[in-house]
C-alpha positions in Angstrom: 0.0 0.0 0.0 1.4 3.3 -1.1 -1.0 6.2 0.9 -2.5 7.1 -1.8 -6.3 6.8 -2.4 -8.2 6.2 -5.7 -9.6 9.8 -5.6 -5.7 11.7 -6.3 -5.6 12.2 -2.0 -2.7 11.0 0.2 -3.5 9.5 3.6 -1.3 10.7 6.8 -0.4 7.4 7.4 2.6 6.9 10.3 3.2 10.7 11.0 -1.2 10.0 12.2 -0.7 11.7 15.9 -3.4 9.2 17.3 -1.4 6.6 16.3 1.3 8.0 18.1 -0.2 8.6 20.6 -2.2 4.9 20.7 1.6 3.5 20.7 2.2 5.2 23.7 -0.7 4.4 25.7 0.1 0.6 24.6 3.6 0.9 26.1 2.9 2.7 28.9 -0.4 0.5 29.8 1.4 -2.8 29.2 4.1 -1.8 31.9 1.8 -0.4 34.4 -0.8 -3.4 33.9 2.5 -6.5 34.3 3.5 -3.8 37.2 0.2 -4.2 38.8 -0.2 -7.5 38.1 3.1 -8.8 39.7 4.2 -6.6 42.1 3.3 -7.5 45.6 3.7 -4.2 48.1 0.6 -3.7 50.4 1.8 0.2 50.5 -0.5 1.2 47.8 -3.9 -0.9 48.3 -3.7 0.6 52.3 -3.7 4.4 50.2 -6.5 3.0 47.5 -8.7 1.1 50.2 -7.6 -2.4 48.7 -7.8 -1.5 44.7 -5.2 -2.7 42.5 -5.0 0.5 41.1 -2.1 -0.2 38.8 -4.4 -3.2 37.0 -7.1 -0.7 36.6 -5.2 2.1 35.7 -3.4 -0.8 32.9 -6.6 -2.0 31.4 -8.0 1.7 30.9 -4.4 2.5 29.0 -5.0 -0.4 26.8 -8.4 0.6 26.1 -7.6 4.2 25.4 -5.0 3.0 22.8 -7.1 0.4 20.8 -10.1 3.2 20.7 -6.9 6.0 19.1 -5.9 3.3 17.0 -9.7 2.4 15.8 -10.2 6.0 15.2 -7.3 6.6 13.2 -8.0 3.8 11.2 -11.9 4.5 10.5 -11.3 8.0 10.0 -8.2 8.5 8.7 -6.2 11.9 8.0 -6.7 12.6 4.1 -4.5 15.2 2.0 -5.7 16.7 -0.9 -3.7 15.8 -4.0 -2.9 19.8 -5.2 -1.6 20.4 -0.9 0.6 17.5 -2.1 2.0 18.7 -5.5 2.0 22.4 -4.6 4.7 20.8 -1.3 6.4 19.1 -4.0 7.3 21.9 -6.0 8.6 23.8 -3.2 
């Protein structure tokens, strides 16, 4: 797949911010969710009244990056072909 769409327009593509952004919240929710999952100190469920915080705080990561990366991908960024020629010739 080369970006471009039948209609002469250019998707965004990688340089998408949301999926950027849906990377990130992967990463980041991945460690905080194996975090949660396997660390064992009773410091933090005395300050959250017994809530695994971490596992919550994991899941709702992962969530927020699958619904950036579904949006990206439903609706995604599109560049009008003359915005790309007229960069071109500059």
């Amino acid at each position: 797949m080369t970006g471009r769409e039948s209609s002469g327009t250019r998707r965004a593509g990688l340089f998408d911010l949301r999926l950027i952004l849906a990377v990130l919240f992967l990463l980041y929710g991945i460690i905080v969710l194996l975090v949660g999952l396997f660390s064992d100190s009773s410091d933090y469920k005395d300050k959250t009244g017994d809530v695994n915080i971490n596992v919550w705080m994991g899941i709702s990561m992962l969530v927020v990056a699958a619904l950036f990366g579904l949006w990206a991908r439903l609706r995604p960024i599109v560049i009008p072909q003359e915005v790309v020629e007229e960069h071109e010739q500059t």
